[in-house]
N, C-alpha and C positions, 0 to 999 in steps of 0.2 A: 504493500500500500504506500509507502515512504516513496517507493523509488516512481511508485505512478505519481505521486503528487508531486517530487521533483521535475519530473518530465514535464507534465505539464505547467507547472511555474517557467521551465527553460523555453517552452513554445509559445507564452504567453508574453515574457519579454522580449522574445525574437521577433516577432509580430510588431510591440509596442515599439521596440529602436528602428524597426523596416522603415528605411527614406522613403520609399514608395508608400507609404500610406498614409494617408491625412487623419490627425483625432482632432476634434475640435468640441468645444465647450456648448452644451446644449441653448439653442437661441429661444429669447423670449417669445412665447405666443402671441397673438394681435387681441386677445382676452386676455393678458395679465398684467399684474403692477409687480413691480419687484419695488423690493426698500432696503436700501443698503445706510444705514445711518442718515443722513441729511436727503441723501439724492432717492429721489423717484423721478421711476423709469414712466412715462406719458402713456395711458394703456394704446397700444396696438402701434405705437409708432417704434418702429427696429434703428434706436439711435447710434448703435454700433455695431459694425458686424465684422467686425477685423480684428477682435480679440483673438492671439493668436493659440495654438498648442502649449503646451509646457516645454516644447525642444524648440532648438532656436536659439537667438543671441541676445537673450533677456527679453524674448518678444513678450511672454504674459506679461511677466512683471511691469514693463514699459507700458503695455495697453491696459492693466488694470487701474495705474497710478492716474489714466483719462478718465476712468470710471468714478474716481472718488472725486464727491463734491470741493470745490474751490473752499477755503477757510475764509472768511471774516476775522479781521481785525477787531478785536474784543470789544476796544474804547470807539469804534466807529458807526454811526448812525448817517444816515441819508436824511439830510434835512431843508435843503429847496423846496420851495414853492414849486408846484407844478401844479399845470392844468387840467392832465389829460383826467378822462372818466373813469380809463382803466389802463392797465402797464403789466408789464412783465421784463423780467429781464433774464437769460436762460443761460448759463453754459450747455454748447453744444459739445461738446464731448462727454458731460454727465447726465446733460438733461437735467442738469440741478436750478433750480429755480432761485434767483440770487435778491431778488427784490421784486417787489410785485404791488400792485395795489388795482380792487375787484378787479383780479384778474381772469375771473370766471364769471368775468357779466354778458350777459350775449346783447352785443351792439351790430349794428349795420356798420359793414366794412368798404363799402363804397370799391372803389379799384382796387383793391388788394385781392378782388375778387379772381383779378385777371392772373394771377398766377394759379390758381385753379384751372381757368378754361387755356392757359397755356397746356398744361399738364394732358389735359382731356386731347386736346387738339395732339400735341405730341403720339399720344396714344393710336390716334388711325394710320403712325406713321405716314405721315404726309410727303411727297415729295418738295421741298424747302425750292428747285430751282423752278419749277414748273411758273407761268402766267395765272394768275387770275383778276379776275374782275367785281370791281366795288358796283356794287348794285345799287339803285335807290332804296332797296329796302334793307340795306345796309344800313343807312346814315342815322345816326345818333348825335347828339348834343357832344361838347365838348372841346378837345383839341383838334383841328380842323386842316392834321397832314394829309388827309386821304380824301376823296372828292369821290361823288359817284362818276363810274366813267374811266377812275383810271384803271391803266389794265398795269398792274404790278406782280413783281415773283412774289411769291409766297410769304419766304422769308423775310421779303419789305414791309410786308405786313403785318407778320409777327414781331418784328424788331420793334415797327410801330406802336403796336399795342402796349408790348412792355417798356420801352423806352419814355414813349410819350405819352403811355398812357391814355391814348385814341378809342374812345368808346365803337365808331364806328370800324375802324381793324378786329373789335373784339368781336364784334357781331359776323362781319363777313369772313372770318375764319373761322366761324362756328359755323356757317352757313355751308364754304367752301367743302366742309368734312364729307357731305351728301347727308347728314343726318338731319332729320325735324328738330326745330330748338325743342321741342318737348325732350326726343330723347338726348339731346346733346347734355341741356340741364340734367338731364337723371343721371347722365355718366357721371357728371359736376357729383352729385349728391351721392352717387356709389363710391364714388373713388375715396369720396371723405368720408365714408363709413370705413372701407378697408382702412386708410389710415387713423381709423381710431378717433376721428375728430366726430363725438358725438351732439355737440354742441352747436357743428357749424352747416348751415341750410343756404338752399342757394335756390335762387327764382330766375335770373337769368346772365349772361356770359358777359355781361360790362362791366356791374357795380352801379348801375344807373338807378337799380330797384332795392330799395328800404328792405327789402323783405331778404335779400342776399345779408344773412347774419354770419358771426362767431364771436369768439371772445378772445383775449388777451393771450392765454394760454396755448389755445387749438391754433392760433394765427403763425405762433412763433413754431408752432411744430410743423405745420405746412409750407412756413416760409424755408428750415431748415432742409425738410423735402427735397422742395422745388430748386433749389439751387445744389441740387446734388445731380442732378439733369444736365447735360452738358451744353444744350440749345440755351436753356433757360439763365445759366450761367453766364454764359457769350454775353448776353444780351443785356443783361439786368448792373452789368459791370461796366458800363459804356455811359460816356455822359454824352453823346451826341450820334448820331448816324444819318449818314443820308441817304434820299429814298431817289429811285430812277425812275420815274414811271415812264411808260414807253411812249416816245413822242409827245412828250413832253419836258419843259428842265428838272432839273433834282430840285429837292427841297431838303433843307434840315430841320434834323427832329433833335428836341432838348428832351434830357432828361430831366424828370419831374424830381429826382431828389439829389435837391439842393446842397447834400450834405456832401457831394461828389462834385461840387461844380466852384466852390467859392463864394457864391450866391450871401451864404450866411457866416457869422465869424464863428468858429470852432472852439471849443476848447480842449477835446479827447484830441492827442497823436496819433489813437487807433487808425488801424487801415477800414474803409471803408467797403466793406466786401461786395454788396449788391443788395438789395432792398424793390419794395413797393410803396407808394404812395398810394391815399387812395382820401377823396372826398367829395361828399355831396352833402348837402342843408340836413340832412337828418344823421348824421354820421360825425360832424366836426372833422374837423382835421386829423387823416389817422396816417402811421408810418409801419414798418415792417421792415426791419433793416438789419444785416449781418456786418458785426466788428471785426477786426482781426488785432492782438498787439501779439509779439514775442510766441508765436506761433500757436495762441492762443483763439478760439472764436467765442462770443458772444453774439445769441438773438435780441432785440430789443423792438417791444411791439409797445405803442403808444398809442392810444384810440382816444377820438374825441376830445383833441386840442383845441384850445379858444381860438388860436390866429394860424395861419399858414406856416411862420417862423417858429410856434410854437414846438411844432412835433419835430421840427429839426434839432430845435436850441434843448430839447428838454431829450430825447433819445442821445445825442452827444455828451448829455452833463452825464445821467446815467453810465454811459461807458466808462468816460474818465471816472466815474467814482469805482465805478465796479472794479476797472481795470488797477485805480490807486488803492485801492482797499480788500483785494481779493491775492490769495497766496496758491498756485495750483501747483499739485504736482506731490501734497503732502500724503503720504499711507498715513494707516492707521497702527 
């Protein structure tokens, strides 16, 4: 009996050192919360999936040290005035949640929508080089790069939408899918069930309608998503682009956040990673925006700012404080 149970100890380790075989650490389901001290994991949202084996050159240990929530500074409080209704502020590597206030209110998110129907739109894999054309029952209120009539690539359009933030690009690339905005919206409202956002409801692919909700929280987990995408990326990280339309001149598109442009005065060094804006009269002023310092990332979702410069001036102060008063990288 001794010498079977050795054997099979010696076939069990020979297995476990074999290079050719991958082990890896059981991933969280899209129904669970896990709670490791300070940090909860966002249900259904997979914030890291590169925790590596135990073999390797410190790889767990390195990626677990992402896992654990950032420290607070003992004697430190966050005490500016701020306007917004509701806020959050997230390490993306722990999904730890660093400052927040009602960050579980469900508000109308106005554009910020659009990284949603970017995601859906991505999804019919589109071809990006292909022509198409803005219809009149494209045309929407707002920034006014795209015209019915022009015949633009695809991509001009998508740039558009998230760039500038163009209610009508958002619509005629929902349009362009082949699909009924009925079902276009329900992919909208599927895909944010799969990711766990049970909070956040969607009525149609601008941001133009009150009824397109989420909250503080779901925002910053969908923002963190969406820029994991590599279209949505390109795009959201550009403070200007210009659009060809065919027989016609180009036009330039600004980006709506201002935190990328000089527009407003700064106080955070963070890098600026890529964001959404998004407002309409029942919404206030809302942002969505990815930090980066010392190899570090922060989500920072602000909803319902009093002024236009609000959600910039008051998302930046946040960082810098985060960024001056947060320590990552501590075990326990």
């Amino acid at each position: 009996m001794i010498s079977l149970f050795l054997l099979a100890c010696v076939v069990f380790f020979s297995v476990w050192l074999s290079p050719g075989i991958s082990w890896q650490w059981p991933q969280w389901g899209q129904s669970q919360t896990q709670e490791m001290g300070r940090l909860t994991l966002a249900e259904g949202i997979r914030v890291r999936t590169d925790v590596e084996s135990p073999r390797g050159d410190g790889g767990l240990h390195a990626n677990l040290d992402k896992l654990i929530a950032p420290r607070k500074d003992a004697e430190s409080e966050f005490s500016a005035p701020l306007s917004a209704a509701s806020l959050v502020v997230v390490d993306n590597a722990s999904n730890s949640v660093l400052f927040s206030k009602n960050m579980d209110d469900v508000r109308p998110i106005a554009s910020i929508t659009k990284l949603m129907t970017a995601l859906v739109f991505l999804d019919t894999s589109p071809d990006m080089t292909e022509y198409m054309t803005i219809l009149p029952v494209d045309v929407r209120e707002g920034p006014e790069y795209v015209e019915s009539g022009d015949k633009l690539r695809v991509r001009d359009v998508f740039n558009t939408m998230l760039i500038g933030s163009s209610n009508t690009a958002a619509v005629a690339l929902a349009r362009h899918t082949g699909l009924p905005t009925e079902e276009f919206v329900a992919r909208m409202n599927q895909k944010a069930k799969v990711l766990g956002l049970s909070q956040t409801v969607f009525a149609e692919p601008s941001g133009l309608d009150p009824a397109n909700v989420s909250t503080a929280r779901e925002l910053s987990a969908l923002t963190r998503y969406a820029l994991t995408q590599e279209a949505v990326m390109a795009s959201v990280k550009r403070e200007a682009y210009t659009l060809y339309p065919a027989g016609a001149a180009s036009r330039n598109v600004a980006t709506t956040n201002w935190l990328m442009t000089g527009q407003v005065r700064r106080v955070s060094d963070a890098v600026v990673v890529g964001g959404k804006t998004g407002y309409i009269d029942a919404s206030g002023y809302n942002i969505a925006v990815t930090f980066r310092k010392d190899q570090h990332d922060i989500t920072v979702v602000v909803l319902g700012c009093a002024d236009v410069f609000a959600r910039y001036t008051e998302s930046d102060l946040l960082a810098r404080w985060v960024f001056d008063h947060f320590t990552w990288g501590q075990g326990v």
